[in-house]
C-alpha positions as CSV (number, residue, x, y, z in Angstrom):
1,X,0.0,0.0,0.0
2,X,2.8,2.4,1.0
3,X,4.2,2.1,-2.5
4,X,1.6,2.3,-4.3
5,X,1.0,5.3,-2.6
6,X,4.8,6.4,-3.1
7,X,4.2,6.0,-7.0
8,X,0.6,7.5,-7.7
9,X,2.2,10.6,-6.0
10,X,5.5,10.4,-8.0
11,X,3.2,10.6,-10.8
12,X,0.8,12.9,-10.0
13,X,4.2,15.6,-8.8
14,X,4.7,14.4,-12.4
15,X,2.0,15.2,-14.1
16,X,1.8,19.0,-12.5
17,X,5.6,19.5,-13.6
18,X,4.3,18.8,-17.2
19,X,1.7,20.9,-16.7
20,X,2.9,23.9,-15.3
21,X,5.8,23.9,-18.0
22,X,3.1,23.7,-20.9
23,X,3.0,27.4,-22.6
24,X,-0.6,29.0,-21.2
25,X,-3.1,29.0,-24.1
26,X,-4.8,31.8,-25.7
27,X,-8.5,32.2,-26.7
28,X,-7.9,32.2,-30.3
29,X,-11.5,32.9,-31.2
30,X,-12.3,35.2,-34.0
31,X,-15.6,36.2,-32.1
32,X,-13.3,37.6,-29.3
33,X,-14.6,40.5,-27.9
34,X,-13.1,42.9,-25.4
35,X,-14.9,44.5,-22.4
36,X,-14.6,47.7,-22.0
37,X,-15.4,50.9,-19.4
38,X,-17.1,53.4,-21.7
39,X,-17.5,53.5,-25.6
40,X,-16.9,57.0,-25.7
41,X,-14.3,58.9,-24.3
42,X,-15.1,62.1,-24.3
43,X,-12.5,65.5,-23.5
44,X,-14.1,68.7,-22.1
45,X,-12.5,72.2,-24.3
46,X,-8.9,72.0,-24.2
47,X,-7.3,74.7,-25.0
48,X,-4.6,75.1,-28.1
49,X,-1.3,74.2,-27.3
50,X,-2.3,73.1,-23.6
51,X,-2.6,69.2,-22.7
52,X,-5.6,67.9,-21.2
53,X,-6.1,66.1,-17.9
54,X,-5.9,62.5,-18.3
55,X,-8.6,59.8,-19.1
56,X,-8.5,56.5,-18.2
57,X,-10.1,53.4,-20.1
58,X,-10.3,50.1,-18.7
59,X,-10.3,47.0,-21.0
60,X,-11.3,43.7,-19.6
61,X,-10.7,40.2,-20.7
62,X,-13.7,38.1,-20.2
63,X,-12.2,34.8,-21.0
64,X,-10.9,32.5,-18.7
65,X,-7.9,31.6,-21.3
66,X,-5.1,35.0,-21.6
67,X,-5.8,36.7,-24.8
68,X,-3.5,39.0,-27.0
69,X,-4.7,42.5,-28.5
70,X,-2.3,42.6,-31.9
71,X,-2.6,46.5,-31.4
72,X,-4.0,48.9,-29.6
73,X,-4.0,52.3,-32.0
74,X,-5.3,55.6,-32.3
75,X,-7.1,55.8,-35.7
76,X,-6.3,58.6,-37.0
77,X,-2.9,60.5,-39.0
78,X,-1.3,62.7,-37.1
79,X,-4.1,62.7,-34.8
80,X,-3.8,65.1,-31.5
81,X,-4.5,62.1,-29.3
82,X,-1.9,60.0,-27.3
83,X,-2.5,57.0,-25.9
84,X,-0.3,55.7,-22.7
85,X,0.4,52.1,-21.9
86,X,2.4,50.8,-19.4
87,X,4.5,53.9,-19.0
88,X,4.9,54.0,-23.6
89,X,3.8,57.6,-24.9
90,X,2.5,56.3,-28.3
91,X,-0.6,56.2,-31.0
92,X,0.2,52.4,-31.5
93,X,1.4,49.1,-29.5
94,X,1.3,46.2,-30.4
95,X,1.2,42.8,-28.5
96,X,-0.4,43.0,-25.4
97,X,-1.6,40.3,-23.5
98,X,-4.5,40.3,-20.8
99,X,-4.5,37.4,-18.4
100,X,-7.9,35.6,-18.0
101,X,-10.6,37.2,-16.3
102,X,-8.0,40.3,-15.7
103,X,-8.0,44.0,-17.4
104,X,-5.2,46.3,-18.8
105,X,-5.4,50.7,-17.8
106,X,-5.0,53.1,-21.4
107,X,-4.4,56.4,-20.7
108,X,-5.5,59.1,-23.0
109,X,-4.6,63.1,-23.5
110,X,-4.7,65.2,-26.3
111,X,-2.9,68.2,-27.6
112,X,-4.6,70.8,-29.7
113,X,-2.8,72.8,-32.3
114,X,-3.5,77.0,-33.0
115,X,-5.9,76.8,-35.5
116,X,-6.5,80.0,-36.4
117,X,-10.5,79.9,-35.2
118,X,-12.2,81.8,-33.0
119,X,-15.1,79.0,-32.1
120,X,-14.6,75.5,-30.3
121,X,-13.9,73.0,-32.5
122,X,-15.1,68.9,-32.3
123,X,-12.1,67.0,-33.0
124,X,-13.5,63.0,-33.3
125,X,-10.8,60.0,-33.4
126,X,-11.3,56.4,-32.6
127,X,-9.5,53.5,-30.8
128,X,-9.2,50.5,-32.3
129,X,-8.5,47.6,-30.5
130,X,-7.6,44.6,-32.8
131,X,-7.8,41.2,-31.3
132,X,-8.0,37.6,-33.5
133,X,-8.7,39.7,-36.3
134,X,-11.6,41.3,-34.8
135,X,-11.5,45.1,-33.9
136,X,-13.5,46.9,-32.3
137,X,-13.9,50.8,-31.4
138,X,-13.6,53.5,-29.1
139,X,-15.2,56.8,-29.9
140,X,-12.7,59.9,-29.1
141,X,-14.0,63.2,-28.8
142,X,-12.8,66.5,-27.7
143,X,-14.0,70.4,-28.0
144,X,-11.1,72.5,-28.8
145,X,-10.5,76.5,-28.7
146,X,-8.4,78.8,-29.4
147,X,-6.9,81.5,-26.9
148,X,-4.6,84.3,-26.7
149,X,-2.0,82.8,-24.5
150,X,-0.5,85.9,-21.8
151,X,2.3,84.3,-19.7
152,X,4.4,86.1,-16.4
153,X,4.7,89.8,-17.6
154,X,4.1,93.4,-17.0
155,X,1.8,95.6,-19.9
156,X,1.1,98.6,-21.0
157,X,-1.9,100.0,-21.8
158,X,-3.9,97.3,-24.1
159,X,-7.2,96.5,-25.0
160,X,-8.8,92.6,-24.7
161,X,-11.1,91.9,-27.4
162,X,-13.6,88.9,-26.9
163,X,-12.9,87.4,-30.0
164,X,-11.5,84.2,-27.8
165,X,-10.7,83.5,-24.7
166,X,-7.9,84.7,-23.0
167,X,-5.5,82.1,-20.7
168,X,-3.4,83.5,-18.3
169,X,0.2,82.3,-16.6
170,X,1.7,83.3,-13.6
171,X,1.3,87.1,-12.6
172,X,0.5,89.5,-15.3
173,X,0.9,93.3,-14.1
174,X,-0.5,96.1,-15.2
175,X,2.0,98.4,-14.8
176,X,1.5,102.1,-13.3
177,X,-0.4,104.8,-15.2
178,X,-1.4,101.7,-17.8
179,X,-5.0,101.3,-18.1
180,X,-6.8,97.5,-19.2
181,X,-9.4,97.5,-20.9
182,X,-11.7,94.4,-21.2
183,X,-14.5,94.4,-23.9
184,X,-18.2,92.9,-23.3
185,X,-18.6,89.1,-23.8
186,X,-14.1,88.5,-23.2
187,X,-13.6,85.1,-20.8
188,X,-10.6,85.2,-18.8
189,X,-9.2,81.5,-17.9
190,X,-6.4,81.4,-14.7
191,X,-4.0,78.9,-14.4
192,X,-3.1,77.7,-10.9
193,X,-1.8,80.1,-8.8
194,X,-2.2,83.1,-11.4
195,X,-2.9,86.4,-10.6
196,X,-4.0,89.9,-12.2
197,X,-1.8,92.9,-10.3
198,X,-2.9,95.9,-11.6
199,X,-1.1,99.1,-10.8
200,X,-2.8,101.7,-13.3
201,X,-6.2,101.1,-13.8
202,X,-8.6,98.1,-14.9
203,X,-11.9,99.1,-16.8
204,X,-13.6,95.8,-17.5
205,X,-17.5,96.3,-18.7
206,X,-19.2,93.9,-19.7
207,X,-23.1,93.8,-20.3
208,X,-26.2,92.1,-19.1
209,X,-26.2,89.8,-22.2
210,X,-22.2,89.5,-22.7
211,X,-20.8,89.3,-19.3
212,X,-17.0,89.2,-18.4
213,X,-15.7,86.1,-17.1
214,X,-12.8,85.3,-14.9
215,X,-12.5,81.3,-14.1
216,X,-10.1,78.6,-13.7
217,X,-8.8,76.6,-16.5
218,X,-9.9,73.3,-15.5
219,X,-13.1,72.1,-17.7
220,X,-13.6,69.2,-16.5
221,X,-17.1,68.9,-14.8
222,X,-15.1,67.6,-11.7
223,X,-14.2,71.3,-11.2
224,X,-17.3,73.4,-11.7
225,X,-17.5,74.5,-8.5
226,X,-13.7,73.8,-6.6
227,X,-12.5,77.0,-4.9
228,X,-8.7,77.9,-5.0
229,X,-7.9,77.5,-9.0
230,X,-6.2,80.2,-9.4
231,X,-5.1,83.3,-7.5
232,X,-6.9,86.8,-7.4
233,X,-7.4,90.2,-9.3
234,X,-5.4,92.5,-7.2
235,X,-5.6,95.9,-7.6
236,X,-2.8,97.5,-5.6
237,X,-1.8,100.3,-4.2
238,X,-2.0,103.3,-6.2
239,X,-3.9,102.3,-8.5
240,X,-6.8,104.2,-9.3
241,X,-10.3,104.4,-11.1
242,X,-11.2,100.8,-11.4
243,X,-14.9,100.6,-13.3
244,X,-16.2,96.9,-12.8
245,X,-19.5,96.2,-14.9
246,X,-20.9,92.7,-15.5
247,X,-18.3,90.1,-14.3
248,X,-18.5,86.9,-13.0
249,X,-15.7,86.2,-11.0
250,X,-15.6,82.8,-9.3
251,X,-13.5,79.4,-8.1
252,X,-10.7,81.4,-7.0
253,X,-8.7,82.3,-4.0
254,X,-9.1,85.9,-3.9
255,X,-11.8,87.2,-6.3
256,X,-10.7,91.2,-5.7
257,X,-8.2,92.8,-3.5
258,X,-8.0,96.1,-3.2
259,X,-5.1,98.1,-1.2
260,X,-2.6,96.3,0.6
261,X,-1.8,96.5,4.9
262,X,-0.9,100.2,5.7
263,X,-2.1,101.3,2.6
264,X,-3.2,105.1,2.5
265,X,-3.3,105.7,-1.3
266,X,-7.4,104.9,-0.6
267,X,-7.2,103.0,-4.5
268,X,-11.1,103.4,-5.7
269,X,-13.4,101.0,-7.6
270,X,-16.9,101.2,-8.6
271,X,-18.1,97.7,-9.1
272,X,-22.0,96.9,-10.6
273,X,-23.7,94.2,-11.6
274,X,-21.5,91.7,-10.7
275,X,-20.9,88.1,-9.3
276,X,-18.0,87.4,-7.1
277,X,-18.2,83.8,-5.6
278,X,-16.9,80.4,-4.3
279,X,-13.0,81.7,-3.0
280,X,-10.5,79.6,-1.1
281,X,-9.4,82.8,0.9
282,X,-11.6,86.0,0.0
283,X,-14.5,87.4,-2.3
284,X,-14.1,91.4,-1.6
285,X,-11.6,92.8,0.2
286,X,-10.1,95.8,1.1
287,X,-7.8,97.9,3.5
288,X,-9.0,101.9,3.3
289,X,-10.1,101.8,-0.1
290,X,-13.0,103.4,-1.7
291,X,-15.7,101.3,-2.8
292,X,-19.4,101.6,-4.8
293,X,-21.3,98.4,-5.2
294,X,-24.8,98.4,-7.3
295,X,-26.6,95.1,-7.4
296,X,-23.5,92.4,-7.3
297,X,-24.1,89.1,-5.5
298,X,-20.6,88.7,-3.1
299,X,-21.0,84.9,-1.7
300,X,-19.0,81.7,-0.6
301,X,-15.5,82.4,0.9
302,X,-13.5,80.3,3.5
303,X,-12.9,83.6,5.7
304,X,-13.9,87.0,4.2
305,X,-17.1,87.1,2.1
306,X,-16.6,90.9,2.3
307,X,-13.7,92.5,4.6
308,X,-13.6,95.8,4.5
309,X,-10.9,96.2,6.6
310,X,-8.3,99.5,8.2
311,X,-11.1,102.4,7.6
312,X,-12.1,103.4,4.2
313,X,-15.2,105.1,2.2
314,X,-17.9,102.3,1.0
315,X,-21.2,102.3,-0.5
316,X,-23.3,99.2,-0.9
317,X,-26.4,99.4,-2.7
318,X,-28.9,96.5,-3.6
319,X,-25.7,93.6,-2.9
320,X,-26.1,90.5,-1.3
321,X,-23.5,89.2,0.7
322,X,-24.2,85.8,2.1
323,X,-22.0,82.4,3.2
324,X,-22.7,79.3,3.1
325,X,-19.4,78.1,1.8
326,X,-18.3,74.9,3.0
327,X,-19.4,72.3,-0.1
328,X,-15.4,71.6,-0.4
329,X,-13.3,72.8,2.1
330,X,-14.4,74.3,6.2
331,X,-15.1,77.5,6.7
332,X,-13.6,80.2,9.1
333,X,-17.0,81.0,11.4
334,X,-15.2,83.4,13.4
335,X,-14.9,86.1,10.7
336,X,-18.9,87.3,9.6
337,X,-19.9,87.5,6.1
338,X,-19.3,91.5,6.0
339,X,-16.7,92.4,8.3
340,X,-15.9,96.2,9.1
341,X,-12.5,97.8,11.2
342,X,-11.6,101.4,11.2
343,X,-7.5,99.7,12.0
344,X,-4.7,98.2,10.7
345,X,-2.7,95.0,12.4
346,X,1.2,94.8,12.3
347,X,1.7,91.1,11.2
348,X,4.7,91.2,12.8
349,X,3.3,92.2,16.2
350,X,-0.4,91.4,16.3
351,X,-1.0,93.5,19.3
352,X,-0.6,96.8,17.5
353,X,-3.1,98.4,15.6
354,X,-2.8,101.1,13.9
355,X,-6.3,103.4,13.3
356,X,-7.0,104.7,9.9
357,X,-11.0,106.6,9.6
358,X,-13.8,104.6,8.5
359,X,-15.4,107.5,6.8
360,X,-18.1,106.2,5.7
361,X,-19.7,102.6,5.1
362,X,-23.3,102.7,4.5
363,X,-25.4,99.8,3.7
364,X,-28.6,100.3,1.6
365,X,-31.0,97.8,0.4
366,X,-28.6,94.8,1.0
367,X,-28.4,90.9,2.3
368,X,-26.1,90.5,5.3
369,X,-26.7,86.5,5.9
370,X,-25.3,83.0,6.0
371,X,-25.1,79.8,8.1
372,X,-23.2,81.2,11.3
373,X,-25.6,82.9,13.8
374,X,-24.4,86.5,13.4
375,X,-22.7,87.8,10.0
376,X,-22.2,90.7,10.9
377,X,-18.7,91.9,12.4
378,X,-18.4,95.6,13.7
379,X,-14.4,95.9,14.7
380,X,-13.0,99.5,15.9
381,X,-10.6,101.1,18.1
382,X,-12.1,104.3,19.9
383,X,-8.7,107.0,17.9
384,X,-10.4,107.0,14.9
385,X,-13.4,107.5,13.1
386,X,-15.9,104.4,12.7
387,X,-19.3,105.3,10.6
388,X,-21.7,103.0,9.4
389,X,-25.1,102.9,8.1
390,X,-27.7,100.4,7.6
391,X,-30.8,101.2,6.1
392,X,-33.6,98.7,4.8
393,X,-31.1,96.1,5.2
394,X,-32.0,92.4,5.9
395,X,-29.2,91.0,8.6
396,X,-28.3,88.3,10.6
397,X,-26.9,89.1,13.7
398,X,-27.9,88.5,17.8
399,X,-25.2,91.2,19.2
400,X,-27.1,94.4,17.1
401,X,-30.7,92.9,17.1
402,X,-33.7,94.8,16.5
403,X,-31.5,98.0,16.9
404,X,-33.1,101.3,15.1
405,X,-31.1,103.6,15.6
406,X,-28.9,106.9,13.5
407,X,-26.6,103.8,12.5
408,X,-29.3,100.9,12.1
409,X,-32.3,102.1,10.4
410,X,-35.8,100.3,8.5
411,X,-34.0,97.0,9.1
412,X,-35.2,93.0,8.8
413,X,-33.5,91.3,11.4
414,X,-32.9,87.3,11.7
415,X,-35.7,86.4,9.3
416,X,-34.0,84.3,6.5
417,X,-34.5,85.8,3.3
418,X,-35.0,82.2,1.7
419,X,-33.0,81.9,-1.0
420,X,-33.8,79.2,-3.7
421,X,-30.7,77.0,-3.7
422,X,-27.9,78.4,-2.1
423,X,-25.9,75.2,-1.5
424,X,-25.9,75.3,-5.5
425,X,-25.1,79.0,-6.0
426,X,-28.8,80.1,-6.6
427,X,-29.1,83.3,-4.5
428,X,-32.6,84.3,-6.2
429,X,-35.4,85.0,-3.6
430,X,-37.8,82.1,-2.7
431,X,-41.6,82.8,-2.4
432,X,-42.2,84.5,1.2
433,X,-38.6,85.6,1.6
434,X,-39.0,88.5,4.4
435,X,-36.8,90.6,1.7
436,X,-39.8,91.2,-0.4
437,X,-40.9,94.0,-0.8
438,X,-39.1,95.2,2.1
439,X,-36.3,98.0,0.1
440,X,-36.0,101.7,0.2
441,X,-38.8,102.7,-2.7
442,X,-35.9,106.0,-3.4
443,X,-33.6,103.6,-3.3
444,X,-35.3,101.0,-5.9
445,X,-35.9,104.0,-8.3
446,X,-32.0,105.0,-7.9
447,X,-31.1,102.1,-9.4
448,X,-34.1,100.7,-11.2
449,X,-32.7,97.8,-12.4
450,X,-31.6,94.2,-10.8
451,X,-28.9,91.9,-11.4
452,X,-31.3,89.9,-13.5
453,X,-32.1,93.6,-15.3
454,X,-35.7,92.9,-13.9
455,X,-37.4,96.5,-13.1
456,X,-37.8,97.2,-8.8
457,X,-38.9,100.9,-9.1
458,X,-42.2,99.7,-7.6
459,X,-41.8,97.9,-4.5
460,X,-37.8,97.1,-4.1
461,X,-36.9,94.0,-2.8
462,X,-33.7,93.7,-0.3
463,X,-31.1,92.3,-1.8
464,X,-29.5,92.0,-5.7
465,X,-32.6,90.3,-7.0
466,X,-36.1,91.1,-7.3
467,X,-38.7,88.0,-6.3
468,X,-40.3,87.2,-9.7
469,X,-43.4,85.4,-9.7
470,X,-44.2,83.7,-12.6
């Protein structure tokens, strides 16, 4: 018994050993068929002569014998798509081999040439994947555009036409006594980190119909709404004359900075109908500038929706200024939505502060609100001069409620104005909101128009938009 057992396992160890050094067999089929993760792989706009993000496509072997792709290529001649596989930069392999029941990564980019048009273009390519003879295909698709390319430099006086998008590179300056002008209808797209210093003058005015964009330039739907693509528009110390007129200006840092710490050259901007949300750092800020704000929607900012910080002259009319940022990153609850100082603080010695007049800073018609329970943030040191004004004003805050007095005047306090959406950016008024209704009629008729260019000459809402019911 104990050899028999002996040999039948001499045989069987045998019999494995012949196995195992038998060459693993392919399916050979010519009805193989790949499995694969999409059948379309689609780019968002890239821009010419800037690389996309990558895509990745999955490609299964649902066989339980390996299987060999003879190639893997992209379609097209001189096509602007790359495929990557296993490290190769190419638009054709050959040979690849998928073990049974496993699955093999491509990676896909594409690089757009200039050419020479001013509207996105659909560039369509296929995949072809070529196994026993059979091949099969991957739609490739991707819009392109055109852009005037500004990299890391100072200008002169120029003008920026909207004839297609502009993309910008590190910090481009305006230099002093330069003015930029931006035309109705131009899109400005930031890279990381990039930033618009202007020390002349910026005059960017746009219209209700052909609004000015400043935005990231990451596509991708993955990045609609990310704060912290790119840096700011700073408009520094003297500087001068600023005229802001339908912008959108969003998924930033720091959407506008004006003046710097210790900064007494009071730089001035007059800013209308305009968005400014959704910013890593800041929406609005300032230290002692001069501000006037018509009907612009400030929202969404880790710390300071609106700081208006080391004295100044401001005049808000019609603006809502709200927070409920948080969809991506914490929020700072200890700084208010609109936050007000009549002082400077040495950053190298935090426990000096240095006063500089709050003039004036008078609120009219305007949305102070958000998700912490008091947004409003009244900051001052008794050497200088602090002066405020709040009139028809819907606010949010317990340590001034239900004051009426020279200061605080025809006010809604702590009712919730009820916007539609506000976790998705909609800051339009909701039926009942207490802001209906509730403006300054003289007010309303000053500026008779809101930011949707609805009319509010009869009964003025608080706030940037009129309640609409349809």
């Amino acid at each position: 018994m104990r050899n028999f057992s002996s040999t039948a396992i001499y045989f069987i160890i045998i019999a494995l050993a012949t196995i195992s050094c038998q060459k693993e067999s392919f399916y050979e089929g010519k009805d193989a068929t790949l499995k694969f993760s999409m059948d379309t792989v689609s780019f968002d706009t890239v821009f010419s002569t800037i690389g996309t993000t990558t895509k990745r496509l999955m490609v299964y072997n649902p066989y339980n014998k390996k299987i060999n792709i003879a190639s893997i290529a992209i379609a097209g001649v001189n096509s602007p798509f790359i495929i990557n596989i296993n490290g190769q930069n190419t638009n054709k392999i050959y040979n690849i081999e998928i073990s049974p029941n496993d699955s093999l990564y491509i990676f896909l980019q594409v690089y757009i040439n200039p050419t020479g048009h001013n509207l996105p273009l659909i560039i369509i390519d296929s995949l072809i994947c070529n196994v026993n003879g059979n091949k099969q295909n991957i739609k490739l698709i991707a819009y392109s555009q055109d852009v005037h390319i500004i990299k890391t430099q100072t200008i002169k006086t120029q003008i920026w036409e909207a004839d297609k998008p502009y993309l910008l590179f590190g910090n481009i300056t305006v230099d002093s006594s330069e003015t930029l002008t931006i035309k109705k209808g131009a899109i400005i797209y930031l890279h990381k980190n990039s930033n618009l210093l202007v020390k002349g003058t910026l005059k960017a005015l746009g219209e209700f119909e052909k609004p000015i964009s400043f935005k990231g330039d990451r596509l991708e739907k993955e990045y609609l709404d990310i704060p912290g693509q790119w840096g700011g528009i700073n408009l520094l110390p003297g500087s001068k004359n600023h005229m802001l007129n339908w912008l959108v200006i969003e998924n930033g840092t720091s959407g506008i900075v004006l003046g710097s710490i210790n900064d007494f050259s009071k730089p001035n901007l007059e800013i209308s109908n305009s968005i400014i949300k959704n910013m890593a750092y800041s929406a609005l800020f300032a230290y002692n500038a001069k501000i006037k704000a018509v009907n612009c929607l400030v929202i969404n900012a880790a710390t300071y929706t609106c700081g208006l910080l080391g004295g100044g002259d401001y005049e808000f009319y019609h603006c809502t200024l709200a927070n409920y940022y948080g969809a991506y990153d914490s929020r700072n609850f200890a700084i208010p939505t609109l936050y007000l100082s009549n002082y400077f603080i040495d950053n190298q010695n935090p426990s000096i502060k240095t006063s500089s007049a709050l003039t004036k800073a008078n609120f009219y018609n305007s949305i102070i609100y958000g998700a912490d329970t008091d947004e409003l943030g009244l900051d001052s040191v008794a050497s200088s001069v602090f002066r405020y004004i709040f009139d028809h004003c819907l606010i949010k805050s317990k340590r001034f409620n239900n004051q009426n007095t020279g200061t605080f005047s025809n006010n809604v306090w702590n009712s919730d104005p009820k916007f539609k959406m506000p976790n998705k950016f909609d800051f339009h008024l909701d039926t009942l909101s207490s802001a209906q209704n509730a403006g300054d009629i003289q007010i309303g008729k000053l500026f008779p128009k809101d930011l949707d260019n609805n009319d509010r000459t009869l009964l003025p809402d608080i706030g940037a938009y009129e309640r609409i019911e349809k």
